[in-house]
C-alpha positions in Angstrom: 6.8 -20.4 41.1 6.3 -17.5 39.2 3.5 -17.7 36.6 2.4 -14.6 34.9 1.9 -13.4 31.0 -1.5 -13.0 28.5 -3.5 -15.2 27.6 -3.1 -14.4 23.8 0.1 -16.3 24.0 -0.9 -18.6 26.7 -4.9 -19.9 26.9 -6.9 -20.0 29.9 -6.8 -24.0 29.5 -2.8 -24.3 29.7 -2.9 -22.2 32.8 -4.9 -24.2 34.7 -3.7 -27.4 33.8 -0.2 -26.1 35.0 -1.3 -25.0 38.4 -2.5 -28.3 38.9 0.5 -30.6 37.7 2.9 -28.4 40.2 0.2 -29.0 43.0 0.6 -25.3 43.7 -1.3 -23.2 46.3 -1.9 -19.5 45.8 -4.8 -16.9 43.5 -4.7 -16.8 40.4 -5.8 -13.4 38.8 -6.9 -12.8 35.7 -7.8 -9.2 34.3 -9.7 -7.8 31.2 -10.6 -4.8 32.1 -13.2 -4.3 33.6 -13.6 -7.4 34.4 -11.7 -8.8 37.2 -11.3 -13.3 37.9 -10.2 -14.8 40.8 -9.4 -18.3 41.2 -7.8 -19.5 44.6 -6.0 -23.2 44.9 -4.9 -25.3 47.5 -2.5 -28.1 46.2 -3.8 -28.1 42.7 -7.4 -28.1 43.5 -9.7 -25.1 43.1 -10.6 -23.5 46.3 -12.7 -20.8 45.8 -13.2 -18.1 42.3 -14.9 -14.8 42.0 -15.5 -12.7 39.4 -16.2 -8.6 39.4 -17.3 -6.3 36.9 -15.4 -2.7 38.2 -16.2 -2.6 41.4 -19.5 -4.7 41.6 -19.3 -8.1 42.9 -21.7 -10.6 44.2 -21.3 -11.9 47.3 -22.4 -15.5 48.0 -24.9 -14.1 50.1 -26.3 -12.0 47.5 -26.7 -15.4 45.6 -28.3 -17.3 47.8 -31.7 -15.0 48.2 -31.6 -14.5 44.4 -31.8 -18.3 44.1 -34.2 -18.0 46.7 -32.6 -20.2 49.1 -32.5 -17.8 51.7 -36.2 -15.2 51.8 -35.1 -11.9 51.5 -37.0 -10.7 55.1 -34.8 -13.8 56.9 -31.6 -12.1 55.2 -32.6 -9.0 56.6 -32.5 -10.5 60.0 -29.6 -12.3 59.2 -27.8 -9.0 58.4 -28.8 -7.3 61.7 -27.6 -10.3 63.9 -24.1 -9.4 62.1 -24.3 -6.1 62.9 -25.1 -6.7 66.5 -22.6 -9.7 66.9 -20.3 -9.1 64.1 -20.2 -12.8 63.7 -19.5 -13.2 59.6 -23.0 -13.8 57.8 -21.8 -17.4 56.3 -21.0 -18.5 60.1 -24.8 -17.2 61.2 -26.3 -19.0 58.4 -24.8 -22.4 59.2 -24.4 -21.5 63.0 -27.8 -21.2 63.4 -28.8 -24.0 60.7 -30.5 -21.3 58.5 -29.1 -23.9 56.0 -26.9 -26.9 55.6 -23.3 -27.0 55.3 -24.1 -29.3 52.4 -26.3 -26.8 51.1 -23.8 -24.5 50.9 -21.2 -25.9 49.6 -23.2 -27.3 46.9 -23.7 -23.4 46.0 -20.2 -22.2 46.3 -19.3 -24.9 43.7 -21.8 -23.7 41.2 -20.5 -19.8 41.2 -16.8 -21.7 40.8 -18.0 -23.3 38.1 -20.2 -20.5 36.7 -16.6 -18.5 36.8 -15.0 -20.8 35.3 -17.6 -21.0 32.3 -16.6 -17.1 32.2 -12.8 -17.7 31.7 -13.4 -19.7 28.9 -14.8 -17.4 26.9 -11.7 -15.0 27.6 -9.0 -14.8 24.6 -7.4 -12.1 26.3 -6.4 -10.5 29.6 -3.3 -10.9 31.7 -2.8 -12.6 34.4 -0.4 -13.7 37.8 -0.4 -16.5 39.8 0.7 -15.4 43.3 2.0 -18.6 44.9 1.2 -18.8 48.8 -1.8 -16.8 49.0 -5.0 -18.1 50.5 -8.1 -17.2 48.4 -10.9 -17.2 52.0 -8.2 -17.6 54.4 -11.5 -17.1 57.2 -13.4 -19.4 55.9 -15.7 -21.8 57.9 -16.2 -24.0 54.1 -13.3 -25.3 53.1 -13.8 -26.7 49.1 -11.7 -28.6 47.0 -12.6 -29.3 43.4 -10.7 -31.4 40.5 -9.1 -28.6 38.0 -9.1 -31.0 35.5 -12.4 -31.9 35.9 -14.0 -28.0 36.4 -11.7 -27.8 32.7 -13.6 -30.6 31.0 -16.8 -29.5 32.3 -16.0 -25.8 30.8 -14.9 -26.8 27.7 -18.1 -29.2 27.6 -20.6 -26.1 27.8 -18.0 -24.4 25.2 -19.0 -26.5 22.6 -22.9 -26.6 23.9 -23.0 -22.1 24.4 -23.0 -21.9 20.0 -26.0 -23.8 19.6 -27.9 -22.4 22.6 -27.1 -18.5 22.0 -28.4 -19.4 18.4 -31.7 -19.8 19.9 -31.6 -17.3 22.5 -28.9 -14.7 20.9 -30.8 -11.5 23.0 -30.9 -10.7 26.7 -33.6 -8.6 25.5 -36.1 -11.1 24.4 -39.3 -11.9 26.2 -40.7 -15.1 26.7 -44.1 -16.6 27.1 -45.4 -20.0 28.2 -47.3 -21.9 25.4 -50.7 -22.2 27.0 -51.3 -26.7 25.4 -47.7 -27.4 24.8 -47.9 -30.7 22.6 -45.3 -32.3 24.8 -45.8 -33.0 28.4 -42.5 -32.9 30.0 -41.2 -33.6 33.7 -39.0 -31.2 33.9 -35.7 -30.6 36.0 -35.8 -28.2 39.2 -34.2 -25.3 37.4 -36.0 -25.8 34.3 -39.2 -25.4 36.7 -37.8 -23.0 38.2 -37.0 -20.7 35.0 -40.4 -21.2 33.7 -42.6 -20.0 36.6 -40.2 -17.1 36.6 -41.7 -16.6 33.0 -44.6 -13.6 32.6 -44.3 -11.9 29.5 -42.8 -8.7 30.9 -39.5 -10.5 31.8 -36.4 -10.4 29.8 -33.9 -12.8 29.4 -31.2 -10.3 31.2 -34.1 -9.7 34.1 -34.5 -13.9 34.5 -30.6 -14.2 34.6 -30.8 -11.9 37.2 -33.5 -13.5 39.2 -33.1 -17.0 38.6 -30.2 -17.4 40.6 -28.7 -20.3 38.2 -26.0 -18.4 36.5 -25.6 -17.5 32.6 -25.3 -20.7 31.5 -28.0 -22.7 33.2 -30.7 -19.9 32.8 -29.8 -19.7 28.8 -29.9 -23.9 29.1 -33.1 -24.0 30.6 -34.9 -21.7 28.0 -33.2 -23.3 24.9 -34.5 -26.6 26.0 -37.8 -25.1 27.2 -37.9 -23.6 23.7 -36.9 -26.5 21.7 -39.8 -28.9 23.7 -42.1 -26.1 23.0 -43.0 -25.3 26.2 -42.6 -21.4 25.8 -42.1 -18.9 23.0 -41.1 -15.7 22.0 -43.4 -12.6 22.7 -41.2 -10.1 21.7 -37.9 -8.2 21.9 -37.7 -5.1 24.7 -36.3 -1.9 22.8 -32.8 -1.9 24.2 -32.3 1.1 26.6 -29.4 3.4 24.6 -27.1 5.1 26.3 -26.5 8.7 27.1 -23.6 10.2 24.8 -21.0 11.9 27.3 -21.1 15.5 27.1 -18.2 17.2 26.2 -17.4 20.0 28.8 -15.5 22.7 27.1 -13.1 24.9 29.7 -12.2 28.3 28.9 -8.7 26.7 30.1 -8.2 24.1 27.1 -9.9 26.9 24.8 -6.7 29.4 25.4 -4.4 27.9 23.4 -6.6 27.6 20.4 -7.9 31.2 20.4 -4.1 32.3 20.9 -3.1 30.7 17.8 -6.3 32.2 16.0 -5.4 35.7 17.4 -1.9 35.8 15.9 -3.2 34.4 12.6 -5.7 37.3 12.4 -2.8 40.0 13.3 -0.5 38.4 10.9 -3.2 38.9 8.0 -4.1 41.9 8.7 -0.5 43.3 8.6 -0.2 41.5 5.0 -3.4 43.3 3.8 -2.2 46.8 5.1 1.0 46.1 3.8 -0.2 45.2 0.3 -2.1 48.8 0.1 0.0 50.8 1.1 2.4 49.3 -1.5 -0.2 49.3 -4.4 1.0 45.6 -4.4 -1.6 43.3 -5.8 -2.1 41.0 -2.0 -2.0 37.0 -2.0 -1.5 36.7 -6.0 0.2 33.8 -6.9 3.0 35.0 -8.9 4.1 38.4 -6.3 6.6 36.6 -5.1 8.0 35.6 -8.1 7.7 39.7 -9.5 10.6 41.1 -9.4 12.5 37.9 -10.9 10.5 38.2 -13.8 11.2 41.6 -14.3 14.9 41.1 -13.7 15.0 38.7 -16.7 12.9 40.5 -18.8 15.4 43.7 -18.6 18.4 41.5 -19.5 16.7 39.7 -22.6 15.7 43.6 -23.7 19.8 44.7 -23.2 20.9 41.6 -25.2 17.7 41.4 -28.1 19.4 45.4 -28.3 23.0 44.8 -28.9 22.1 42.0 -31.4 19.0 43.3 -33.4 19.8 47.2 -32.6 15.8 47.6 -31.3 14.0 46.9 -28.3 12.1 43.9 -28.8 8.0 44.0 -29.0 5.7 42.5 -26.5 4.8 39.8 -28.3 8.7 38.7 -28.5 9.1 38.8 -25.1 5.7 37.1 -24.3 6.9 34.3 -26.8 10.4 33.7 -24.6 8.7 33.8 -21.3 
């Protein structure tokens, strides 16, 4: 079944929610450049999504040492038992009970999820359904998730992002932790999690990148951290600005400008030299209209002649033309 087209005429919603009536299996890909979706399905359900900026993705294994579920030293080890073996990375992880199955899982559907919070913000971009096509055709995890459910879940956070982006609206903000917060909360792992992460140096953008808990969840956790008073704002970092491109200039894309400019100059100068050597009086506004004149005022003398018998005086001639 062919599915393809924009989503200006057709919303991210509708897609999905067609995929899943048909119970079709295949990738859907959705771009805006330069950002690149995937979402794979099997039967209807989601099976897997990734989402790249250009050519940087994040691997799942990336992931799960920035959520610090894996140390970075054990990944390291990890990575050189792959290279020795080249046994896949996921299959040494759970192979060798590194973690859970469960564990894992649990992660891959919160980047599905975290992609599918992305798609919802997209009014644009085209995208294809390729019916057929197995999103991990290798792998050992094998997921199935609700669309319908992933869609009401999106569109929940939707309506929640306004009020929360209100209260955080910069990546470049800097929190701190109220030292006697007049509320004494238990708070919820991540929540914990963002706030020991907090040390007055860190930006919003550099927790989202630690934290491990995806846009949403890391801007949750400091809106309600915020609103309970638990932390506040220190201050804004100065946004780093961005280098202006050079423009490189070749003598090759400079020819046909100075050719142009060349043949101008010639063309003037033979004007001028014509103009003195003629004793004509060069770029006045009425030279080309000279001998015209003169034409006309030669007949009106002939007829003024016949009619008065004299020449007529300048100021007769001056008063016709």
């Amino acid at each position: 079944m062919a599915i393809e087209g924009d989503l200006r005429s057709l919303n991210i919603t509708s897609v999905l929610q067609l995929i899943s009536r048909e119970q079709l299996t295949g990738v859907l890909k959705i771009k805006k450049y330069p950002e690149v979706a995937d979402v794979g399905f099997i039967d209807g359900d989601v099976a897997g999504a990734f989402f790249e900026v250009g050519e940087r993705a994040e691997r799942l294994e990336t992931y799960l040492v920035k959520s610090g579920m894996i140390g970075k030293n054990l990944f390291e080890m990890i990575e050189d038992i792959h290279r020795e073996t080249k046994r896949p990375v996921i299959n040494i992880i759970i192979e060798d009970k590194y973690l859970t199955i469960e564990e894992i899982e649990r992660t891959i559907k919160f980047k599905i999820q975290e992609v599918m919070d992305e798609l919802f913000t997209w009014n644009e971009g085209e995208f294809k359904f390729e019916e057929g096509v197995l999103i991990y055709p290798k792998s050992v995890i094998k997921i199935r998730m609700h669309t319908e459910g992933l869609i009401l879940e999106s569109a929940r956070r939707l309506d929640e992002w306004p009020r929360i982006s209100k209260a955080v609206p910069s990546g470049d903000i800097v929190f701190k932790r109220v030292d006697r917060p007049e509320l004494k909360l238990q708070l919820k792992e991540d929540e914990a999690r963002v706030l020991s992460l907090i040390d007055e140096r860190r930006s919003v953008d550099d927790l989202l990148e630690i934290s491990g808990l995806g846009k949403f969840h890391t801007y949750a956790c400091l809106y309600h951290l915020q609103s309970t008073g638990q932390i506040e704002v220190a201050y804004a970092k100065p946004s780093v600005k961005k280098k202006e491109p050079k423009i490189k200039i070749s003598i090759k894309s400079l020819a046909a400008p100075i050719a142009v400019a060349v043949a101008a100059g010639i063309l003037i100068v033979e004007i001028v030299a014509g103009g003195v050597m003629a004793h004509t009086r060069v770029f006045s506004f009425n030279w080309c209209c000279k001998d015209e004149h003169a034409d006309a005022h030669d007949d009106y003398r002939k007829i003024f002649f016949y009619k008065h018998q004299r020449l007529p005086s300048a100021q007769e001639v001056d008063d016709l033309f």
